[in-house]
C-alpha positions in Angstrom: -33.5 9.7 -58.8 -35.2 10.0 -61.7 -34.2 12.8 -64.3 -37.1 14.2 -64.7 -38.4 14.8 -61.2 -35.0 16.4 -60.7 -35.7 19.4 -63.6 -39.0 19.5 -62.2 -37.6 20.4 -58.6 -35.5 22.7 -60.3 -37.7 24.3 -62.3 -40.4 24.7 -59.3 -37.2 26.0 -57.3 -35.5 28.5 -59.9 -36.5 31.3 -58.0 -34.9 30.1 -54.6 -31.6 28.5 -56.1 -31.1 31.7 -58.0 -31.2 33.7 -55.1 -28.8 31.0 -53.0 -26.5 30.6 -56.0 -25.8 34.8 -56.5 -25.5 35.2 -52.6 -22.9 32.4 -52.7 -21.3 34.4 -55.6 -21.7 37.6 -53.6 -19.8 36.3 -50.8 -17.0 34.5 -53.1 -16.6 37.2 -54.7 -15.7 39.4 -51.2 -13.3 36.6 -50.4 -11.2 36.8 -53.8 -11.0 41.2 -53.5 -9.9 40.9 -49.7 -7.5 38.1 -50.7 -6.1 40.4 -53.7 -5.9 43.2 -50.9 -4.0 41.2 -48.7 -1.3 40.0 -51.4 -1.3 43.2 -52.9 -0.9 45.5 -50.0 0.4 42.5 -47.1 -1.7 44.4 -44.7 -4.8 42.4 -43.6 -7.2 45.2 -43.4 -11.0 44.9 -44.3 -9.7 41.0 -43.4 -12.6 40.7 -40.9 -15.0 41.6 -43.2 -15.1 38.1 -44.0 -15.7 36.9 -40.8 -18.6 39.0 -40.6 -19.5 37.6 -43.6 -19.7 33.9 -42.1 -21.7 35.3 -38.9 -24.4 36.8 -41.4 -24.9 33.5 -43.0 -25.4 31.8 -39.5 -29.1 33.7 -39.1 -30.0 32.8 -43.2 -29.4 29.0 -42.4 -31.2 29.2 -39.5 -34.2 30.7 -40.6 -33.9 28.6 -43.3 -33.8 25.4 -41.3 -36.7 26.8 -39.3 -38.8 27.5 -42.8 -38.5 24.6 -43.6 -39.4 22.5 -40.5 -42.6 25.1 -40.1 -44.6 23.4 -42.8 -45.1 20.5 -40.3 -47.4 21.7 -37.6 -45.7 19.9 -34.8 -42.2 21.0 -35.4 -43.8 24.4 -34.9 -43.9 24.3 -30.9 -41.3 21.7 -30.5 -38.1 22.6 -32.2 -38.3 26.3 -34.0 -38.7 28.0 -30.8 -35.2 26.8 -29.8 -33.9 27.9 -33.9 -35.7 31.3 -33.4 -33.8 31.8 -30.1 -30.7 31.4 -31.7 -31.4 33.2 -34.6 -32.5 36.0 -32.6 -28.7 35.9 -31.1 -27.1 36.3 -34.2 -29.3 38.2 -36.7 -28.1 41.7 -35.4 -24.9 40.2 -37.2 -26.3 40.6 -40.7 -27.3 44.5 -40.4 -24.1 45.1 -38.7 -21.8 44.8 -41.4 -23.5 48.0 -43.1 -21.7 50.0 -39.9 -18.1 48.3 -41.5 -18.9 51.7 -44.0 -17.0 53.6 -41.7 -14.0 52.1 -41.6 -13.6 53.9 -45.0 -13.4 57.2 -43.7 -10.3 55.7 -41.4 -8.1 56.0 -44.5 -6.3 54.0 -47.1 -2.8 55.4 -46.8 -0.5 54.0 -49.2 -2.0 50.8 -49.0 -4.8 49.4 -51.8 -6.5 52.8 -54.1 -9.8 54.1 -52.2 -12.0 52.8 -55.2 -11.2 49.5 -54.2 -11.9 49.7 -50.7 -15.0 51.3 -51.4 -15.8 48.1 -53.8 -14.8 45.7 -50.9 -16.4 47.3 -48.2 -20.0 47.8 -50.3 -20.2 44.4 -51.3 -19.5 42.9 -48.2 -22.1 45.0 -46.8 -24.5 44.5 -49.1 -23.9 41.1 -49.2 -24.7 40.9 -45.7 -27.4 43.3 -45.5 -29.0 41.0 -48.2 -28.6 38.0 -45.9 -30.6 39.6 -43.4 -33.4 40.5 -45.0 -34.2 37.2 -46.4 -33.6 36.0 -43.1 -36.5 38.0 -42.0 -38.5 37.2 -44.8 -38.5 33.5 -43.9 -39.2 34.0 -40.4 -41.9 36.4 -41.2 -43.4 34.0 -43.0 -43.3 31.6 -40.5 -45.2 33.8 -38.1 -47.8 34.5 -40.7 -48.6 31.2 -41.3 -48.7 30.3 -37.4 -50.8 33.1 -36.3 -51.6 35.6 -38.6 -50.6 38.3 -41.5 -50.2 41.1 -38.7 -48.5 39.0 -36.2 -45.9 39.0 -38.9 -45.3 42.3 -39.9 -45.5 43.4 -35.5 -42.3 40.8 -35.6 -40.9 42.5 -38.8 -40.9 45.8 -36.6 -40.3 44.2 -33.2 -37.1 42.4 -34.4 -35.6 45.4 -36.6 -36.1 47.7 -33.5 -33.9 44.7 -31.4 -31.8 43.9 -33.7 -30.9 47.8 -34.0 -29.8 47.8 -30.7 -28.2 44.5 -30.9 -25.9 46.5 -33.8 -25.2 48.9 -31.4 -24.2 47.3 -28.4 -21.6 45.3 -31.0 -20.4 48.2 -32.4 -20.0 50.9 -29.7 -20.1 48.3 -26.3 -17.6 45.9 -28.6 -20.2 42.9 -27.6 -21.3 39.7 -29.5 -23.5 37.0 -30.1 -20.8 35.0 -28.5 -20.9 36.7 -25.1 -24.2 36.1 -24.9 -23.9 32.1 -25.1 -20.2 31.9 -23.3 -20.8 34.5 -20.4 -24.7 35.3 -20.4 -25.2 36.2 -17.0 -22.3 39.2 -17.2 -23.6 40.0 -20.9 -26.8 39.9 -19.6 -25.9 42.0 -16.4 -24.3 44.8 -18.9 -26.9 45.0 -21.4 -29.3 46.2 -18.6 -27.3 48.6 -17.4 -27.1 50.3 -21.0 -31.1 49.9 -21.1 -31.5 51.5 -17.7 -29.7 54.5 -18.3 -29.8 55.0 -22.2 -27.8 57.3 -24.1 -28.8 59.8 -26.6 -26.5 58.5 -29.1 -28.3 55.1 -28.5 -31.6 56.2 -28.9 -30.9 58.3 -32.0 -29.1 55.5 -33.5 -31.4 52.8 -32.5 -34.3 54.8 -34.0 -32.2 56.0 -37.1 -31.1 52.7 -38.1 -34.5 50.7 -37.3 -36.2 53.2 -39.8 -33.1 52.5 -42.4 -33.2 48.8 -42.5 -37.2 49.0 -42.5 -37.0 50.9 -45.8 -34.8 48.3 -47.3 -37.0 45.2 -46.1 -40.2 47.2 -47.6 -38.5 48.1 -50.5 -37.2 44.3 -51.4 -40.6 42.9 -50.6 -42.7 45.1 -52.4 -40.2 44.7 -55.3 -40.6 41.3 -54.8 -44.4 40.8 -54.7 -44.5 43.3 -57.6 -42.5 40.8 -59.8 -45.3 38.1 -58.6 -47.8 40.6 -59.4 -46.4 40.7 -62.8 -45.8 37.0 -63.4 -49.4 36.3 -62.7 -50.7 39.3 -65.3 -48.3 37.5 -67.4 -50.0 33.9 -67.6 -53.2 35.4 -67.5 -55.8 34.7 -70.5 -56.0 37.3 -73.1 -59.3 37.8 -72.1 -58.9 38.8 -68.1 -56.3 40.9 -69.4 -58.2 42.8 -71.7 -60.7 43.3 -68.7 -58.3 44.6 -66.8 -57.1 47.7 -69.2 -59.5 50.5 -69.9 -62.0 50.1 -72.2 -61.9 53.0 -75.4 -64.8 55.3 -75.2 -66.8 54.7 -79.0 -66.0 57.3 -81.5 
């Protein structure tokens, strides 16, 4: 391939392999503190954290399979319906690991100094927290494109209200994306039965924690578009920028 076309992809790309490049970081660096925690201590606490870790990722690469296949119109009704399904299954995983947070107020003993599992537990969480709202992102954008620019944000709400009680019914009913695939009917059968007859502690938690991960996902994407908004001043001509600042009344 020719040298040049290669920076060019790059250089068209920086923004995207940046982001793919520090969340590989993120997620290397999580492995190395729970591997020091392990040898240090020989206890294999906050261990699963990396497991929850892997199941995050499994929503970013879908919806990132899915992006990609959306640009051609025909791959739109044949094949991301079947990706969005599955992502659906496993995207409560990515906002589930900010929940781990409690497992800090379980203790250290004389195990590993608190600092440390404070470190371990935030950047795993964030790390994963991150992963989901990218996810999002992408398949917001997907539905944007399709249909329209509020078609996408109803499925930004929709799926943080579902996914909020897909958090739940892992944490508190110990269930999984797995159950769902290996035993749907019984998953299925027991999932109904919690919507049925709800819980206060599932509505308040649901609602709580759909509001939460909402203000992240509006605060990264305004952020976001704010940088854009900036980048575009930026390469603007001297002269549109001067028309864009007030003008000095004549003294």
């Amino acid at each position: 391939m020719n040298p040049q076309r290669i920076k060019n992809f790059i250089f068209r790309n920086r923004h995207n392999i940046a982001v793919f490049v520090l969340l590989n970081l993120a997620c290397l660096t999580c492995i190395v503190l729970v591997g020091a925690r392990v040898v240090y201590t020989d206890s294999t606490r906050h261990s699963g954290l990396i497991w929850n870790l892997f199941l995050a990722w499994i929503p970013f690469i879908l919806s990132y399979f899915a992006h990609a296949l959306s640009w051609k119109r025909m791959w739109v009704y044949l094949v991301i319906p079947l990706v969005a399904f599955l992502w659906l299954l496993f995207f409560p995983n990515a906002p589930y690991m900010l929940t781990d947070l409690q497992d800090l107020a379980r203790g250290t003993g004389r195990e590993a100094p608190l600092w440390y599992d404070v470190i371990i537990v935030v950047w795993c969480s964030w790390t994963g927290t991150l992963l989901g709202v990218i996810s999002l992102y992408l398949m917001q954008d997907i539905i944007a494109r399709t249909f329209n620019r509020w078609m996408g944000w109803i499925f930004v709400f929709v799926i943080s209200g579902l996914s909020s009680f897909g958090v739940y019914i892992g944490r508190f009913v110990r269930l999984n994306s797995w159950d769902i695939l290996q035993n749907p009917t019984e998953t299925a059968m027991e999932i109904l039965g919690i919507v049925i007859d709800p819980s206060r502690r599932l509505a308040a938690f649901t609602l709580l924690y759909t509001i939460f991960f909402l203000f992240i996902f509006l605060l990264l994407y305004s952020f976001s578009h704010m940088l854009q908004e900036q980048s575009t001043l930026a390469q603007s001509s001297p002269e549109q920028m001067a028309s864009t600042q007030p003008t000095q009344p004549v003294r």
